[in-house]
N, C-alpha and C positions, 0 to 999 in steps of 0.2 A: 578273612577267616580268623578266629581267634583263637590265642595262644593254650592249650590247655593244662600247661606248664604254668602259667601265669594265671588262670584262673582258678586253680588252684590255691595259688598261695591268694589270690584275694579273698577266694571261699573261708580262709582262713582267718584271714586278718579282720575282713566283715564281722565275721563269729566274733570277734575277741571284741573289736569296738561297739557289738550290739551288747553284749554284756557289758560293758562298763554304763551305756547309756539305757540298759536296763536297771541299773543297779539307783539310779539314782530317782531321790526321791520326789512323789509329786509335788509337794508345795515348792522341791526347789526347782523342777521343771517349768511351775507357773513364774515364779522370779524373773529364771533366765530367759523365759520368751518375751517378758516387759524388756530387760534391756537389749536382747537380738532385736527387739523392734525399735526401741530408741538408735539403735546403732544404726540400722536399714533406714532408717527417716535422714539420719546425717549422712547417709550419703549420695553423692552428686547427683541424682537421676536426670536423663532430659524431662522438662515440663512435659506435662500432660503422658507421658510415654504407657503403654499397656503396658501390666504389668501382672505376667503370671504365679500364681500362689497355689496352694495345695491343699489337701487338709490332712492333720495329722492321723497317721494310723500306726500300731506297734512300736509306741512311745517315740515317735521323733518328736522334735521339736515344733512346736505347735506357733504355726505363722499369722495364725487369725489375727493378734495386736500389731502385729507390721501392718497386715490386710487392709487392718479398718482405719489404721495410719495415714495409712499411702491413698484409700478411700477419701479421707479427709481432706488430704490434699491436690485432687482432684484428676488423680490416676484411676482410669480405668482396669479394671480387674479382670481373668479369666482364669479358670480351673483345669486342670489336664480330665482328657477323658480317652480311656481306654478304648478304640475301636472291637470289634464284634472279631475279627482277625484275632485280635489280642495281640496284636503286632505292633498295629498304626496308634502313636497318640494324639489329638489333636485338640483342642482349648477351645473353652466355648463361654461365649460373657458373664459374668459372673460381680455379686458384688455384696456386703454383706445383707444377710436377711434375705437372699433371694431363697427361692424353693430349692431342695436335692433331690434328690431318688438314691438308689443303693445303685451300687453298679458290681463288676469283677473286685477281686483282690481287696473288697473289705473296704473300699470305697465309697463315699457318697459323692454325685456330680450331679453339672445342673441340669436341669430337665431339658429333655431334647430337642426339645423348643428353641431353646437359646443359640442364637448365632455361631457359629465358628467362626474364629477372632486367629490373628498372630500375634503374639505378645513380642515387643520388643528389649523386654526384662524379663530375667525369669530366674523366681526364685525357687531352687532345686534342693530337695532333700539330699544329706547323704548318709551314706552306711560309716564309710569314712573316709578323711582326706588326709594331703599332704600341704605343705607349704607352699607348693608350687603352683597346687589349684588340680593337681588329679585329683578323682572322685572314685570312691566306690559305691556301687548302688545295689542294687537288688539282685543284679544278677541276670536278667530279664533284658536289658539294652533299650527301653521305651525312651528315658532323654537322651541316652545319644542319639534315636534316630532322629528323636524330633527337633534337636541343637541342629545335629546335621541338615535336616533339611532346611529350619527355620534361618541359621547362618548363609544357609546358600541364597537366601532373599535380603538380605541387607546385614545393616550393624544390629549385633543382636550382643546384650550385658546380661553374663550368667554368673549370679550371684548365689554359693554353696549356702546352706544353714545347716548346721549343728551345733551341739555341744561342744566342748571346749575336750572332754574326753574321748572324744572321738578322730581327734588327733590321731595321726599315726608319723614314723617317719619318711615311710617313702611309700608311694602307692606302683605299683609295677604297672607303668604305663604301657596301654598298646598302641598300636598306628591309629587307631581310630577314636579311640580316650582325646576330650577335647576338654582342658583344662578349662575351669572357673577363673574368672578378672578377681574376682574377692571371694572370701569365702568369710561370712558371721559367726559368732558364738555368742555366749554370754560373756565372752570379757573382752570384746569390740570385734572390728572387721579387721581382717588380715588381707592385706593387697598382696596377689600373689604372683611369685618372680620362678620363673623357669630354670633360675640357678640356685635356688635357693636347697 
């Protein structure tokens, strides 16, 4: 059950890191997703590993240059897709140029045709983090389920992207909050330590 003491204060802190990452401008938005994506190419992935991506909506961080990155180097790709529930999220193969549809929450996914896949990487938007590797997100709980469930099937590398403003200091973690290994910005990756 979650804390509603504590979700509170993230409803908060959300609010405050979405305005700083509103505030900033789009040419320097295009910038910093050229080197979030130089950064995510330097780091270690397993060969060939699936690897889930997003697309951006309400000014995040726009992952398409990592996408077609990691495309290039001949990682398979998948897209999250909202279940009908509005509950369940589950990935479905994806790659750049393929066809979307609109979906919930402002979304485009890939046509429903497309396979359901497990990604074994998985690049996660956030609201805002800490140094540790907590996350905050929408609000909604779709990647923690699908971390949770996807972790409970093998080694699973959850890699945060944001902006460098979207920093905070400490994220109020709950029992069920499942920190990021790294977390990107525009001014590198941050390998992230549970004491930090």
């Amino acid at each position: 059950m979650r804390n509603s003491s504590a979700q509170s204060v993230k409803a908060d802190l959300r609010a405050g890191a979405l305005a700083r990452r509103g505030a900033i401008a789009d040419a320097e938005k295009t910038a910093a997703a050229e080197r979030i994506a130089a950064a995510i190419e330097g780091l270690p992935l397993p060969a060939g590993a699936l690897v889930s991506g997003f697309l951006p909506i309400r000014g995040e961080v726009d992952p398409r240059p990592a996408l077609e990155r990691l495309a290039a180097r001949h990682h398979p790709l998948c897209l999250p897709v909202v279940l009908e529930d509005r509950t369940t999220m589950v990935f479905r193969a994806w790659k750049p140029g393929d066809a979307l549809v609109p979906s919930s929450f402002g979304l485009s996914v890939p046509v429903p045709e497309a396979p359901v896949v497990e990604p074994s990487v998985m690049l996660v938007p956030l609201a805002a983090f800490d140094r540790r590797g907590y996350r905050i997100g929408y609000g909604k709980g779709h990647y923690d389920r699908a971390i949770e469930r996807l972790a409970g099937r093998g080694p699973l590398l959850e890699i945060g992207i944001a902006f460098a403003c979207q920093e905070i200091e400490h994220v109020p973690a709950e029992p069920h909050d499942r920190p990021m290994q790294v977390v990107v910005t525009e001014e590198g990756a941050i390998p992230c330590r549970r004491d930090a």
